[in-house]
C-alpha positions in Angstrom: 155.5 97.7 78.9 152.1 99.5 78.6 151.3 101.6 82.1 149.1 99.5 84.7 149.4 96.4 82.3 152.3 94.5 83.4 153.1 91.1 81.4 149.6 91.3 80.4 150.2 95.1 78.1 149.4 96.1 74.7 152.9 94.4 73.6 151.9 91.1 74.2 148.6 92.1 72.6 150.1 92.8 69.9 151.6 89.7 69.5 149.0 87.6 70.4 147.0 89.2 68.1 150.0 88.5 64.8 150.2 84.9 65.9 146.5 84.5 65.1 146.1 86.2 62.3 149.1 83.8 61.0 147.3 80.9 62.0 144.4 81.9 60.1 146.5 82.7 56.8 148.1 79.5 57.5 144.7 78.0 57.8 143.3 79.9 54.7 146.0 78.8 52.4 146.0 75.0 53.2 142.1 74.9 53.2 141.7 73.4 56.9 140.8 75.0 60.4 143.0 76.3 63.0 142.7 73.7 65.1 143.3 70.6 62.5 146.9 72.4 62.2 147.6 71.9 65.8 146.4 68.4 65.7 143.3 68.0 65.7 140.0 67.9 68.3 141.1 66.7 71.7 137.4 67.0 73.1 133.8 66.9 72.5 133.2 70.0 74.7 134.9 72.8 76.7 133.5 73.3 80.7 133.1 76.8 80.8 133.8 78.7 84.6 133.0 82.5 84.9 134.3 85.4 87.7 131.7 86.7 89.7 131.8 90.0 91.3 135.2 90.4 93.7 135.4 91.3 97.1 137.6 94.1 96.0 134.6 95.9 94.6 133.2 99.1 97.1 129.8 98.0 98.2 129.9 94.3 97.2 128.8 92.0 100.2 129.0 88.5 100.8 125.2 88.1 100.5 125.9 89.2 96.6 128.9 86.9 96.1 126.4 84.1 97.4 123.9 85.6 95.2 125.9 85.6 92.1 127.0 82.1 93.1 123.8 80.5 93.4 122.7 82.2 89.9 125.5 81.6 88.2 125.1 77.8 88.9 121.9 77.9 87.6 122.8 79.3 84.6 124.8 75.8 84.2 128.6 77.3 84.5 130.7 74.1 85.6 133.1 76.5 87.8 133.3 79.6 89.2 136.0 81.9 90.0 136.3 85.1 92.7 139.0 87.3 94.3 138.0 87.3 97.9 140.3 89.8 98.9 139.6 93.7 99.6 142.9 95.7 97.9 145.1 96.1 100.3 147.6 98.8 98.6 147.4 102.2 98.2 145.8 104.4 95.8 147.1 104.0 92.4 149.3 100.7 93.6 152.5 101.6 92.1 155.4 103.0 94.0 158.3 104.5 91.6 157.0 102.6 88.6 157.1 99.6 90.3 153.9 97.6 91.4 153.4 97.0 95.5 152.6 93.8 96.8 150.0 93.8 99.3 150.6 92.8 102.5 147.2 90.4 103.8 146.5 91.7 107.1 145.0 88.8 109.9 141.9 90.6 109.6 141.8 90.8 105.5 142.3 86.8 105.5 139.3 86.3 107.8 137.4 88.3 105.8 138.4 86.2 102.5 137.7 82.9 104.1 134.2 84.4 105.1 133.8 85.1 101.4 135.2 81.5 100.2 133.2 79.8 103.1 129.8 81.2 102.0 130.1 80.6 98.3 131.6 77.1 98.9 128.6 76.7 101.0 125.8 77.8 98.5 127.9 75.8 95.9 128.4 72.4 97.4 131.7 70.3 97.7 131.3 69.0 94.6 131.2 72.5 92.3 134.3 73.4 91.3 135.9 76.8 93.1 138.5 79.1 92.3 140.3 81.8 93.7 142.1 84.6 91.6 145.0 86.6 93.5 145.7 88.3 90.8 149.4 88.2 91.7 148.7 91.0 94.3 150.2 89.3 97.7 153.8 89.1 98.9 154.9 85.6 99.6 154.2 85.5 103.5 150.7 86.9 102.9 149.9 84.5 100.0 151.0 81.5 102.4 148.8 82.9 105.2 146.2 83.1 102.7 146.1 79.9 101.0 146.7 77.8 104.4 143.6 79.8 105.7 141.3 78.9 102.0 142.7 74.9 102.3 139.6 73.7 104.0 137.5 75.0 101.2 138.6 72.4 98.4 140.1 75.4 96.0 
């Protein structure tokens, strides 16, 4: 696996990136598009969501997630998507090769659910919200955590 990549390195980049260009010589030789191979269109249009900026990030307030919210609506994004959560885990965040899980303090979910409770506020009920763990929490914390977020409509 490539360093600080996990499941996500420049292996499975690698093979992503054969797989298409198969498709597309595939595609090439038998005169059709990519997706007519796999079976055709299964829908007129694609709702888009984007990330906005992460708790995680040194100087980023809850005031500019709301911000970003509120703008990013406007720009007529269907969904959005933010990691409320401040690292937790030590510089670097590997510990003899292996990643650490973080471990979500009381304290760190407040702070999450003050993140997620402002944004779902600017947003409304009826926009669509994400949260993005990134795989970073052990199992307690992530059950803290998403108990804590329920009442937001994730």
């Amino acid at each position: 696996m490539a360093e600080g990549f996990g499941y996500a390195g420049a292996e499975l980049r690698a093979l992503s990136a054969i797989d298409i260009a198969l498709w597309d010589i595939r595609g090439k030789v038998l005169g059709q598009p990519v997706y007519q191979l796999l079976g055709g269109p299964v829908r007129e249009n694609v709702p888009l969501y984007t990330h906005i900026q992460d708790q995680s990030f040194a100087g980023v307030t809850i005031d500019d997630a709301v911000k970003m919210a509120r703008e990013t609506k406007a720009a007529g994004f269907q969904a959005i998507k933010t990691d409320p959560f401040k690292l937790q885990r030590p510089a670097g965040g590997r510990f003899g090769g292996a990643y650490l899980l973080e471990r979500l303090s009381p304290g760190a979910i407040s702070e999450a659910v003050d993140w997620v409770a402002a944004v779902r506020d600017e947003l409304g009920a009826d926009y669509e919200l994400m949260v993005d763990a990134h795989a970073r929490f052990d199992v307690a914390s992530a059950i803290d955590a998403a108990r804590a977020l329920e009442p937001y409509d994730l």
